[in-house]
C-alpha positions as CSV (number, residue, x, y, z in Angstrom):
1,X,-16.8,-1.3,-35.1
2,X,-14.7,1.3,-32.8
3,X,-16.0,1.1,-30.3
4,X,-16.2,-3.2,-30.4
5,X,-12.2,-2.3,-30.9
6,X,-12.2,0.1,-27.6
7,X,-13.7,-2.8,-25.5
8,X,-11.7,-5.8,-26.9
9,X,-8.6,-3.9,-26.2
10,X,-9.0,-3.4,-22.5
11,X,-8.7,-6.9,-22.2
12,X,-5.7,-9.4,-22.7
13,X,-5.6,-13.0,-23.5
14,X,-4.0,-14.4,-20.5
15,X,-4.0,-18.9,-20.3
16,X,-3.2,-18.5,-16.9
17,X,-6.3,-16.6,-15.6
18,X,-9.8,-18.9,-15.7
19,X,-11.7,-16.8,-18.7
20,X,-8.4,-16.4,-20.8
21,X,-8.6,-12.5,-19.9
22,X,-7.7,-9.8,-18.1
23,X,-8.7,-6.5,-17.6
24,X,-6.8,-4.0,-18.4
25,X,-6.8,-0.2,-17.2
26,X,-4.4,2.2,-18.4
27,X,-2.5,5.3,-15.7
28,X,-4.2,7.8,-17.6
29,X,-7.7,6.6,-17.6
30,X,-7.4,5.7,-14.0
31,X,-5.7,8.8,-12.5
32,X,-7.6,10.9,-15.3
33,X,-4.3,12.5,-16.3
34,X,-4.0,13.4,-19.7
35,X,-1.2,11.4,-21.8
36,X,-0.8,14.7,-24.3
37,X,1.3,16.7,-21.6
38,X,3.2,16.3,-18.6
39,X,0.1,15.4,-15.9
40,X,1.7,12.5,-13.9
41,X,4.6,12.4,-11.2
42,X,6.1,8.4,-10.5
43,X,5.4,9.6,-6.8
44,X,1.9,9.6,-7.6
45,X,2.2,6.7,-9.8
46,X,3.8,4.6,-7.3
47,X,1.3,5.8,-4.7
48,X,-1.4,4.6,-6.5
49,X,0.4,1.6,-7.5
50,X,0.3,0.1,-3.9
51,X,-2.8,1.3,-3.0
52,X,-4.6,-0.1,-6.1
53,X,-2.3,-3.1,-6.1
54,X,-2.0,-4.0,-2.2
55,X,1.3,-4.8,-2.0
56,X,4.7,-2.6,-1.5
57,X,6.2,-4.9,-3.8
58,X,4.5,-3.2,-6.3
59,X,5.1,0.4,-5.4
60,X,9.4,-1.0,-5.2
61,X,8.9,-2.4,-9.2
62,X,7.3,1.0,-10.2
63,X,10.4,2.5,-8.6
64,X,12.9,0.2,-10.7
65,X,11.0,0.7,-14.0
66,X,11.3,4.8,-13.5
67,X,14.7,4.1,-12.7
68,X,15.2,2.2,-15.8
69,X,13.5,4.9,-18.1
70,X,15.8,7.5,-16.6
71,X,18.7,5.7,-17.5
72,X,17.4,4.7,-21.0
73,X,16.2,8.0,-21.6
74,X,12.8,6.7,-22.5
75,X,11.1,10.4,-21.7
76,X,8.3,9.0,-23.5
77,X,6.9,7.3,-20.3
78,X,3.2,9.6,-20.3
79,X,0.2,8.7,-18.1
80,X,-0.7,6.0,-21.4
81,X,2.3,4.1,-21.1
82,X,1.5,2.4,-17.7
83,X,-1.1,0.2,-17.3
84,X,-2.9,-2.5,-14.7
85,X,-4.6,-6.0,-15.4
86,X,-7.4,-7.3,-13.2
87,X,-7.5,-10.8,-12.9
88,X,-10.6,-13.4,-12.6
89,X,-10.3,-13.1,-8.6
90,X,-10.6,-9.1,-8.8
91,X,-6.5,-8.9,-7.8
92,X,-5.1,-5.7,-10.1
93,X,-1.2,-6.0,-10.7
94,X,0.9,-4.1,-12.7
95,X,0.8,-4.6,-16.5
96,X,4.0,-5.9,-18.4
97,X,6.3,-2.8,-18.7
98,X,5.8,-1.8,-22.5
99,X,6.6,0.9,-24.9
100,X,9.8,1.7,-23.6
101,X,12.2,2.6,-26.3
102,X,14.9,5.3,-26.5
103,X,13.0,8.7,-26.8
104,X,14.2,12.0,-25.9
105,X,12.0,14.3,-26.0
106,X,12.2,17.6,-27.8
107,X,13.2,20.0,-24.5
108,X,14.8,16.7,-22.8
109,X,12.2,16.2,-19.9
110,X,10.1,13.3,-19.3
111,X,6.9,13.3,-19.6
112,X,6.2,11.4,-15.9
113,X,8.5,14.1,-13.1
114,X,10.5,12.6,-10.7
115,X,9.1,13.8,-7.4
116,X,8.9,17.1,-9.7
117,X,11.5,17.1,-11.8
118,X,10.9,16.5,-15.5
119,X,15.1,16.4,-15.7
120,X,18.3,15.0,-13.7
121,X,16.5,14.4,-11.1
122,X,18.4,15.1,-7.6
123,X,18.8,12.8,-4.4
124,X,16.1,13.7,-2.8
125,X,13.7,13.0,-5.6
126,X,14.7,9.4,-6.1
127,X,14.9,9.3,-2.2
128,X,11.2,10.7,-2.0
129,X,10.2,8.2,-4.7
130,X,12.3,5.7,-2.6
131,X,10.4,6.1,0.7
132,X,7.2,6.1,-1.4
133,X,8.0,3.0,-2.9
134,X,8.2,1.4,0.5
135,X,11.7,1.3,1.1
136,X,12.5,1.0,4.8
137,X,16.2,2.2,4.3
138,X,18.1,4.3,1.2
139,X,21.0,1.3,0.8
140,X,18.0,-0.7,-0.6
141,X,17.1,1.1,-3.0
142,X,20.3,2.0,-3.8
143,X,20.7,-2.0,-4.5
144,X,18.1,-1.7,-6.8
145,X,19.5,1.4,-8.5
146,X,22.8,-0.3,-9.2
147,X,21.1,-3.4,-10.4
148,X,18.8,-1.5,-12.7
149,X,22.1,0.3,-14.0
150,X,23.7,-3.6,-14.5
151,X,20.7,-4.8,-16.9
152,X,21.1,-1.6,-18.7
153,X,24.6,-1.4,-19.4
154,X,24.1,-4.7,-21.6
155,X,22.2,-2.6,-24.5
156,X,25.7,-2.1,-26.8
157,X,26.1,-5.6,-26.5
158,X,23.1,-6.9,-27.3
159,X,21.9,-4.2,-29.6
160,X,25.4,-5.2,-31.2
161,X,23.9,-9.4,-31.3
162,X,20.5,-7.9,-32.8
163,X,23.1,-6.1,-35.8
164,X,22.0,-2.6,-34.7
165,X,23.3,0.0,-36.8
166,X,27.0,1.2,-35.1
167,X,26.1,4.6,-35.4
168,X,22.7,4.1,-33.7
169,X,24.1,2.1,-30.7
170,X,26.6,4.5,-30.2
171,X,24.2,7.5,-30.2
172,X,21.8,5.4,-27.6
173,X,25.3,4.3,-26.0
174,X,26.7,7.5,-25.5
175,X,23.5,8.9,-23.9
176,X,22.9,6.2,-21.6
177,X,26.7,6.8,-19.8
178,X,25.7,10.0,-19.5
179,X,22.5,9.4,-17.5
180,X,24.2,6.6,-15.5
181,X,27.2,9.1,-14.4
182,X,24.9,11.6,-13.3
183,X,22.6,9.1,-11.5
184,X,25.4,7.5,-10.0
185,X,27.3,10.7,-9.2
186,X,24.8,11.1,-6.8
187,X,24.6,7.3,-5.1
């Protein structure tokens, strides 16, 4: 029965694709890096990203979605938590982002480095990650920076609409202004 489970699973129902499915690959079983400790870096994530997906496109919505998990503090983004879908005309894409909640982690490092760093990462790391990601020039990902920072600045109010606890938004709250000041500190 587990392993019927382990083969259904890598597939997703999908109306849009001719079978109804997709493949689905996870970072970690691709790249071989193990999800149990810190193995991947979203350089090498975004890398593979445009090479596996063919498009820089790609490789730019990788850079937002590590952007966004710095900014949420989502440190639990492991090699598990990214994923790929291949579709009925062999195309692979990026899966829907998923499991990204707020989760620091015990030492306050992520579990996917930032051009290295587990932590605050500097300039240079994002602009590495930038350049990787196919920017041709800093002020656009910069754009996407402040725009990720925008959608995320929402949460109390919509955490608020969903009748999240007060002293839970304001935990979550209070951390998120604190990664978007020292993010933006550097912008």
């Amino acid at each position: 029965m587990l392993s019927v489970c382990a083969k259904l699973s890598r597939y997703v129902k999908n109306s849009a694709s001719t079978s109804g499915r997709q493949h689905f690959h996870s970072a970690c079983g691709l790249l071989d890096a193990d999800f149990r400790t810190p193995s991947l870096d979203y350089d090498d994530l975004i890398k593979a990203t445009k090479i596996l997906c063919k498009s820089p496109a790609y490789g730019q919505l990788q850079f937002k979605r590590a952007i966004f998990n710095l900014l949420t503090c989502n440190q639990d983004d492991h090699s598990k938590n990214w994923g790929f879908l291949l579709n009925d005309n062999g195309a692979w894409h990026p899966a829907p982002f998923y499991d990204i909640i707020f989760n620091p982690s015990a030492f306050n490092e992520h579990a996917t480095a930032y051009a290295g760093y587990g932590k605050e990462p500097p300039l240079k790391a994002l602009q590495k990650l930038a350049n990787s990601a196919g920017y041709t020039r800093w002020s656009q990902a910069k754009h996407d920076i402040l725009e990720v920072a925008e959608v995320v600045d929402e949460f109390n109010a919509i955490a608020k609409e969903l009748d999240i606890q007060q002293q839970t938004r304001r935990l979550i709250s209070q951390h998120i202004e604190r990664l978007r000041e020292a993010l933006l500190k550097h912008l």
